[in-house]
VEXNU-286653 format. One record per residue (C-alpha): residue number from 1; residue in three letters; y, x, z. Coordinates in nm, 2 decimals. Example, Ala and Ser with C-alpha at 12.3 -4.5 7.8 and 13.67 -1.06 7.14 Angstrom:
BEGIN
{num = 1; residu = Ala; py = -0.45; px = 1.23; pz = 0.78} .
{num = 2; residu = Ser; py = -0.11; px = 1.37; pz = 0.71} .
REM end
This chain:
BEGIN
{num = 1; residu = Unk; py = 0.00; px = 0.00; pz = 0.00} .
{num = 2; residu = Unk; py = 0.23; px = 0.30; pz = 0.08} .
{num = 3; residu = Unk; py = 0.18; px = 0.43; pz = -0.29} .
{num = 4; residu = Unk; py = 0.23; px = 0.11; pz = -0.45} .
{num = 5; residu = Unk; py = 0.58; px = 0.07; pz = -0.28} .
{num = 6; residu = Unk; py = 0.64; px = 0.45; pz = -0.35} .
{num = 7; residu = Unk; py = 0.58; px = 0.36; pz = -0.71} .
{num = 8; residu = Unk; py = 0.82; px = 0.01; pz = -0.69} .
{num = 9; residu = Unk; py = 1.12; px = 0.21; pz = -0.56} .
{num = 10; residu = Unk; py = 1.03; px = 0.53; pz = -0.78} .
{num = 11; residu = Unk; py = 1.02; px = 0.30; pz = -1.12} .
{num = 12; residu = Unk; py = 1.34; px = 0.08; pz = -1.06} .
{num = 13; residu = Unk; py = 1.56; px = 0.32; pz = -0.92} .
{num = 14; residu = Unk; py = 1.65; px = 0.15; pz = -0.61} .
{num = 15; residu = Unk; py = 1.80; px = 0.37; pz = -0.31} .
{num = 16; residu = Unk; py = 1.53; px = 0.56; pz = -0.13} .
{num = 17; residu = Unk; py = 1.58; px = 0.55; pz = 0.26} .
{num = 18; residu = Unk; py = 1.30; px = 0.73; pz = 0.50} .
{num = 19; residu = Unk; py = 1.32; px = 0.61; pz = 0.84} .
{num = 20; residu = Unk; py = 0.98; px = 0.75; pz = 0.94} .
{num = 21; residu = Unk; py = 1.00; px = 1.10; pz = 1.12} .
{num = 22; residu = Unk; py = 0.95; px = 1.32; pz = 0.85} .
{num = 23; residu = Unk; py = 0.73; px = 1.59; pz = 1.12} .
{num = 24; residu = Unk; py = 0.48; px = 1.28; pz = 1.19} .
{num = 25; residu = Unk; py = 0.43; px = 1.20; pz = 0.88} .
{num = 26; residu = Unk; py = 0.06; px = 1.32; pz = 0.69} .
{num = 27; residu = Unk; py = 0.04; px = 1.55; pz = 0.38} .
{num = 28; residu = Unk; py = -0.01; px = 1.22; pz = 0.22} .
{num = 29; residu = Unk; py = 0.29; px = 1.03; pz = 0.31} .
{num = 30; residu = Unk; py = 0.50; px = 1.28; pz = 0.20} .
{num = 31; residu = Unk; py = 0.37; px = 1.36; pz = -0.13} .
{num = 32; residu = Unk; py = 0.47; px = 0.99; pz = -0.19} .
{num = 33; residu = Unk; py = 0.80; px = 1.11; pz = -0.09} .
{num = 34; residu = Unk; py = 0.87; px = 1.40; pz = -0.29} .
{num = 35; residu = Unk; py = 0.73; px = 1.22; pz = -0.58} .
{num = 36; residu = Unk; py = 0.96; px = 0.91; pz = -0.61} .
{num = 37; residu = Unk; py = 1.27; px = 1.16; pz = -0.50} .
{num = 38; residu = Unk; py = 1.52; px = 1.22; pz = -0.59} .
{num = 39; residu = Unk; py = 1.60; px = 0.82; pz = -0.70} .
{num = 40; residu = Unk; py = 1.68; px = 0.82; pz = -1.06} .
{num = 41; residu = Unk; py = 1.94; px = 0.63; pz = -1.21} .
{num = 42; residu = Unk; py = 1.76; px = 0.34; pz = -1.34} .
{num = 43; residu = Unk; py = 1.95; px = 0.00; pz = -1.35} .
{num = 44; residu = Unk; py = 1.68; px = -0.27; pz = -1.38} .
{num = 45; residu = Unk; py = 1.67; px = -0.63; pz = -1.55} .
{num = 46; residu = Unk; py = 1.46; px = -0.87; pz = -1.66} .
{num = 47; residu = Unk; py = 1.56; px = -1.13; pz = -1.94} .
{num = 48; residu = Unk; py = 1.36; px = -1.39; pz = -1.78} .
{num = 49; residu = Unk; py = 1.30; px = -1.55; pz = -1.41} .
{num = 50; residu = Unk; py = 1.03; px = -1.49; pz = -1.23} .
{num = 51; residu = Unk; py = 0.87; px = -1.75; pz = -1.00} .
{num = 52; residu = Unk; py = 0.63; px = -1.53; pz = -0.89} .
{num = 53; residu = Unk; py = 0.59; px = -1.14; pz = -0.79} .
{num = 54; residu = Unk; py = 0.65; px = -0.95; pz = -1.11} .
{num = 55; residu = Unk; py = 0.31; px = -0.76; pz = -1.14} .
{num = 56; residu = Unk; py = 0.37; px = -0.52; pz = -1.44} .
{num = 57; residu = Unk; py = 0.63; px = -0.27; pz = -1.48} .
{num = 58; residu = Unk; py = 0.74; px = -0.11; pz = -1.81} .
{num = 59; residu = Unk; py = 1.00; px = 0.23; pz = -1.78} .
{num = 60; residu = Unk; py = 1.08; px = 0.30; pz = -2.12} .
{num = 61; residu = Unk; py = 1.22; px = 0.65; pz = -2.11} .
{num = 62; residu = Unk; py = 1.35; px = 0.84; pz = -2.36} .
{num = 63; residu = Unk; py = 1.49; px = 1.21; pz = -2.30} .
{num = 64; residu = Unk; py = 1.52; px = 1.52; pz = -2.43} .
{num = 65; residu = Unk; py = 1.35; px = 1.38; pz = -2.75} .
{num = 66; residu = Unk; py = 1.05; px = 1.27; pz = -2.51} .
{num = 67; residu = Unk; py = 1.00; px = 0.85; pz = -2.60} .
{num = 68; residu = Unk; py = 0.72; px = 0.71; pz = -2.41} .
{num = 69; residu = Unk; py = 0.69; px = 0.42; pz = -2.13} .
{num = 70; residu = Unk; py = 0.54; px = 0.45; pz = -1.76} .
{num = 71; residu = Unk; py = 0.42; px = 0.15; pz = -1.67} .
{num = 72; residu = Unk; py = 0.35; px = 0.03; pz = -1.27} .
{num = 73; residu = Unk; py = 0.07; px = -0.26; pz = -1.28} .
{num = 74; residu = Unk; py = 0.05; px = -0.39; pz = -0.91} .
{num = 75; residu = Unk; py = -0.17; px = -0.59; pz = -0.72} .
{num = 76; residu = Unk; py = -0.04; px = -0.78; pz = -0.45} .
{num = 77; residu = Unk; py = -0.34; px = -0.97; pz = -0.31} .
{num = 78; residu = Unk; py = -0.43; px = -0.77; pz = -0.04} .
{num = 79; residu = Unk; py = -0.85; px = -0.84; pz = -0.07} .
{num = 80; residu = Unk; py = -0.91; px = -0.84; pz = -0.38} .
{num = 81; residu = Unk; py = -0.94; px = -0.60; pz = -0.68} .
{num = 82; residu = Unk; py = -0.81; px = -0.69; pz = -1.06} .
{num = 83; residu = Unk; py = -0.83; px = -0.58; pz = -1.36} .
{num = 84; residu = Unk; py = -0.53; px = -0.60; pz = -1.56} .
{num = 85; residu = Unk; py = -0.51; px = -0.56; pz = -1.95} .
{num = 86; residu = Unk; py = -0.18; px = -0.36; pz = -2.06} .
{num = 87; residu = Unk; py = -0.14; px = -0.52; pz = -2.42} .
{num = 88; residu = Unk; py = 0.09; px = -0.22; pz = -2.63} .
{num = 89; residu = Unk; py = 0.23; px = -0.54; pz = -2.85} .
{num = 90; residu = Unk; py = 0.37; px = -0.72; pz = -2.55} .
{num = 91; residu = Unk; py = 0.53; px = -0.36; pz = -2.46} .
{num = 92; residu = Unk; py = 0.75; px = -0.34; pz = -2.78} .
{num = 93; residu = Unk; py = 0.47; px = -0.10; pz = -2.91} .
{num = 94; residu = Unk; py = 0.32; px = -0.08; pz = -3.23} .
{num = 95; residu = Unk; py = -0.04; px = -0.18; pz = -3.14} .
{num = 96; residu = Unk; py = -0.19; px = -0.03; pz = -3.43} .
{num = 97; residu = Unk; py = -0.07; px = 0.36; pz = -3.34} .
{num = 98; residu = Unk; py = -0.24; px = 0.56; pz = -3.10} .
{num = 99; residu = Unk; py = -0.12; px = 0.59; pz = -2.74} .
{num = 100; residu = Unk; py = -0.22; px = 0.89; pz = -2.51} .
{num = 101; residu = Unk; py = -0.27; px = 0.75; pz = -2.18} .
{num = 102; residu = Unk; py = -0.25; px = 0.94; pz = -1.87} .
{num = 103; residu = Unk; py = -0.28; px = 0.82; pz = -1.49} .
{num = 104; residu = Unk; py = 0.00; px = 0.93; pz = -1.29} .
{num = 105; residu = Unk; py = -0.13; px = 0.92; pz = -0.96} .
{num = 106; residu = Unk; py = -0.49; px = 1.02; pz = -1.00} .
{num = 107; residu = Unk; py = -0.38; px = 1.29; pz = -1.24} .
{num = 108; residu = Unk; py = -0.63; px = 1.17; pz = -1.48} .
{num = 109; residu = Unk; py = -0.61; px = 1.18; pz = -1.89} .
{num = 110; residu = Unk; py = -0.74; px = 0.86; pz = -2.01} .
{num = 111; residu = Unk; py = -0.76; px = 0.94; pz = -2.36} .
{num = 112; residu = Unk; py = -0.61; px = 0.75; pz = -2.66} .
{num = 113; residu = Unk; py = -0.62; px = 0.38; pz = -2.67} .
{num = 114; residu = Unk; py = -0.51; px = 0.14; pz = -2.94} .
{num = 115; residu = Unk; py = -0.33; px = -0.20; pz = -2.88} .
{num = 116; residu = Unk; py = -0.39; px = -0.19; pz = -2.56} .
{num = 117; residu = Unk; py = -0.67; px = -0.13; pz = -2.25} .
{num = 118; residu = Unk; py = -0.78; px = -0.24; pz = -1.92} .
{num = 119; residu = Unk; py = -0.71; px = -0.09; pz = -1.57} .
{num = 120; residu = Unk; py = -0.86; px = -0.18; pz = -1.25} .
{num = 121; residu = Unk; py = -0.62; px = -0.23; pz = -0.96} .
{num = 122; residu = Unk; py = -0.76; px = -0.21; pz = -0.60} .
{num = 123; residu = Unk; py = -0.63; px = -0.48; pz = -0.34} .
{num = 124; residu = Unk; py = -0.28; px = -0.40; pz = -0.27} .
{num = 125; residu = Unk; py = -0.26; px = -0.08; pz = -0.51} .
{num = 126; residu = Unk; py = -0.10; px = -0.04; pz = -0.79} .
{num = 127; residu = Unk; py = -0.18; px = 0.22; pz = -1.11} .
{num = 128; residu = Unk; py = 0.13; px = 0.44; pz = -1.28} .
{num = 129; residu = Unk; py = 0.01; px = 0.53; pz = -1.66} .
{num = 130; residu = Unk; py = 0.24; px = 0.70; pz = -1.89} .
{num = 131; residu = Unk; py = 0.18; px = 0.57; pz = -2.26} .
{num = 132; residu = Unk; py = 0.31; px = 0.88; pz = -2.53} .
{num = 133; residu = Unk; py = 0.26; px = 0.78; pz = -2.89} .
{num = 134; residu = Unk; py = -0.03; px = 1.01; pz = -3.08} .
{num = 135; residu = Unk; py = 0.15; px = 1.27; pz = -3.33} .
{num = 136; residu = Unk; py = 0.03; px = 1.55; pz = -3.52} .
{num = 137; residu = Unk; py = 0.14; px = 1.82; pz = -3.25} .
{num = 138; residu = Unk; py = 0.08; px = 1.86; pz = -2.90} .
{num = 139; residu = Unk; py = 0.29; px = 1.64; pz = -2.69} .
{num = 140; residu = Unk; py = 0.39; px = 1.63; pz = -2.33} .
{num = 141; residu = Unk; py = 0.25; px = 1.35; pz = -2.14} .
{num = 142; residu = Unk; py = 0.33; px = 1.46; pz = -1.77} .
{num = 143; residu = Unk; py = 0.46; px = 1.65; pz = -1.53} .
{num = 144; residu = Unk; py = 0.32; px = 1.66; pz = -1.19} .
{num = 145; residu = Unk; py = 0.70; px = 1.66; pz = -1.01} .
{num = 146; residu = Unk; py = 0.83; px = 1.30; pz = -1.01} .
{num = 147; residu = Unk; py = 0.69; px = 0.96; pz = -1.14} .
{num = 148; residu = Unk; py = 0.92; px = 0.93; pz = -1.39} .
{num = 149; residu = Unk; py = 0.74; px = 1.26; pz = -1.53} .
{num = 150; residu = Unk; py = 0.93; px = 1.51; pz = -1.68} .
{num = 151; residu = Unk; py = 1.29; px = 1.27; pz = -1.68} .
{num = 152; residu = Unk; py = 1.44; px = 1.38; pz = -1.35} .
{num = 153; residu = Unk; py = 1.26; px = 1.77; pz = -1.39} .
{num = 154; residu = Unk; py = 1.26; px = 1.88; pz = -1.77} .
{num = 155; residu = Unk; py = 1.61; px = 2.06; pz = -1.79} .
{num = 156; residu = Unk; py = 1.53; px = 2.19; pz = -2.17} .
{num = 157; residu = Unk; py = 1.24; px = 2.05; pz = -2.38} .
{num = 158; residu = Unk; py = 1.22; px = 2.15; pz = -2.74} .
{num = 159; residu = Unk; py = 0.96; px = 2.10; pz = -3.04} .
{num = 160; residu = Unk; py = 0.91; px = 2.31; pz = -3.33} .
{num = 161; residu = Unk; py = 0.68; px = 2.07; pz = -3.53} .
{num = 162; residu = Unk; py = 0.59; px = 2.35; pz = -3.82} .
{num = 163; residu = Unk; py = 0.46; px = 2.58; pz = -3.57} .
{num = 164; residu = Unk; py = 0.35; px = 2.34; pz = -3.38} .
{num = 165; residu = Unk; py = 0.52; px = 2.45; pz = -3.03} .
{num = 166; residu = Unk; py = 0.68; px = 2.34; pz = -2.74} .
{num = 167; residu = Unk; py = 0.95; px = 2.49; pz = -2.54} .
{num = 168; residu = Unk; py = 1.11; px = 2.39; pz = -2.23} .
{num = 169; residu = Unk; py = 1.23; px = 2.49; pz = -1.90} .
{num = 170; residu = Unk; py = 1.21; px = 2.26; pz = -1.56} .
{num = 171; residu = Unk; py = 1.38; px = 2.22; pz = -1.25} .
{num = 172; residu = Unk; py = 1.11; px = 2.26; pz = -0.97} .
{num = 173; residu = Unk; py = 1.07; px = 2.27; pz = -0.64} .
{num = 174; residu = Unk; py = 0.97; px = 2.64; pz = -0.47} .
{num = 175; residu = Unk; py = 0.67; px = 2.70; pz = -0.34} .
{num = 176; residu = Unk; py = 0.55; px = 2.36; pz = -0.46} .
{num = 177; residu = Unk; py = 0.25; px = 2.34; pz = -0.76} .
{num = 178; residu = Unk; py = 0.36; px = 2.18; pz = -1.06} .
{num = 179; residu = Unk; py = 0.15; px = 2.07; pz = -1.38} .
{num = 180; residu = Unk; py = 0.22; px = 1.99; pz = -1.75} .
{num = 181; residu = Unk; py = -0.03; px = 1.76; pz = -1.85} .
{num = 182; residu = Unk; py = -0.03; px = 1.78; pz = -2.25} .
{num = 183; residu = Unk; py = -0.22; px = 1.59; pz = -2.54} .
{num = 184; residu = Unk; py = -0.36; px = 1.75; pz = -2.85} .
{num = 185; residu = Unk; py = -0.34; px = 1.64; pz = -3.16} .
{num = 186; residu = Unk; py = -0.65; px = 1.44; pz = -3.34} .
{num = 187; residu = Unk; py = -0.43; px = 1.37; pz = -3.67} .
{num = 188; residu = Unk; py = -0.44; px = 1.60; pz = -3.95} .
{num = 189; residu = Unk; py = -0.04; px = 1.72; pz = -3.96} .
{num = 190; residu = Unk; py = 0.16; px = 1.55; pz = -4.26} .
{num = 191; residu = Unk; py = 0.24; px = 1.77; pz = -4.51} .
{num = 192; residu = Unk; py = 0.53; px = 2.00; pz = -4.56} .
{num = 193; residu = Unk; py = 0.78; px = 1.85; pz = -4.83} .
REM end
């Protein structure tokens, strides 16, 4: 329950206030913490009213010539598992490209799904997954810093697409460990014109 309300305050940007002593805390706890901080500047909305608690959450970021959407699926009943199905046409995405998937929070690469796929929520958890269209050179899906993944860190991030590589340079915290998930191509690169 305490990553799931991490992951609401990390993917709307709202004001992050700790009142918990910060020495009793567990390792845990404040992992969640570093991971949803600093608050990013994120203004929420949502076209339509919502009678009931909004379960899925779609962050579409684009930065530094990154364009891909984290989305928080929730569950609130608090017995219960579900599985939820993340359709990539009801997202604004093209459902017939490729999307890299990767699981924030388990730091586990899903692989690349089409249109859509399924994710298993446990009672009063939630999932993060970062969706990053397939292309023909290696992309960066994650970094292990913040939930927004690579928005609030990346300070450069640059892509020569004939060689095929990346270049970058991130703002991190010392002594911390911090990971670049990436995804390989699987597409033949288009050819040079």
């Amino acid at each position: 329950m305490a990553q799931a309300w991490a992951t609401l305050l990390g993917l709307t940007g709202q004001h992050l206030l700790f009142g918990d002593r910060l020495p009793d805390l567990s390792p845990d706890r404040v992992r969640l913490m570093k991971k949803v901080s600093p608050a990013a500047p994120i203004r929420p909305f949502d076209l339509f009213p919502s009678a009931r608690l909004k379960s899925t959450f779609d962050l579409k970021i684009n930065c530094l010539g990154r364009a891909y959407d984290v989305i928080g699926v929730f569950n609130y009943d608090e017995r219960e598992s579900r599985v939820t199905r993340v359709d990539f046409k009801a997202l604004g995405l093209d459902p017939a490209r490729r999307h890299h998937v990767y699981d924030f929070w388990n730091e586990d690469y899903l692989g690349l799904c089409e249109a859509g796929l399924f994710l298993e929520i446990p009672p009063a958890a939630c999932r993060v997954v970062t969706l990053y269209p397939e292309d023909p050179v290696p992309v960066l899906l994650s970094t292990s810093r913040h939930i927004l993944q690579g928005w609030p860190d990346l300070e450069r991030f640059a892509v020569n697409r004939i060689a095929a590589v990346l270049r970058g340079a991130s703002r991190v915290i010392a002594h911390e460990p911090y990971t670049l998930t990436f995804g390989l191509p699987t597409m033949a690169p288009a050819p040079l014109r």
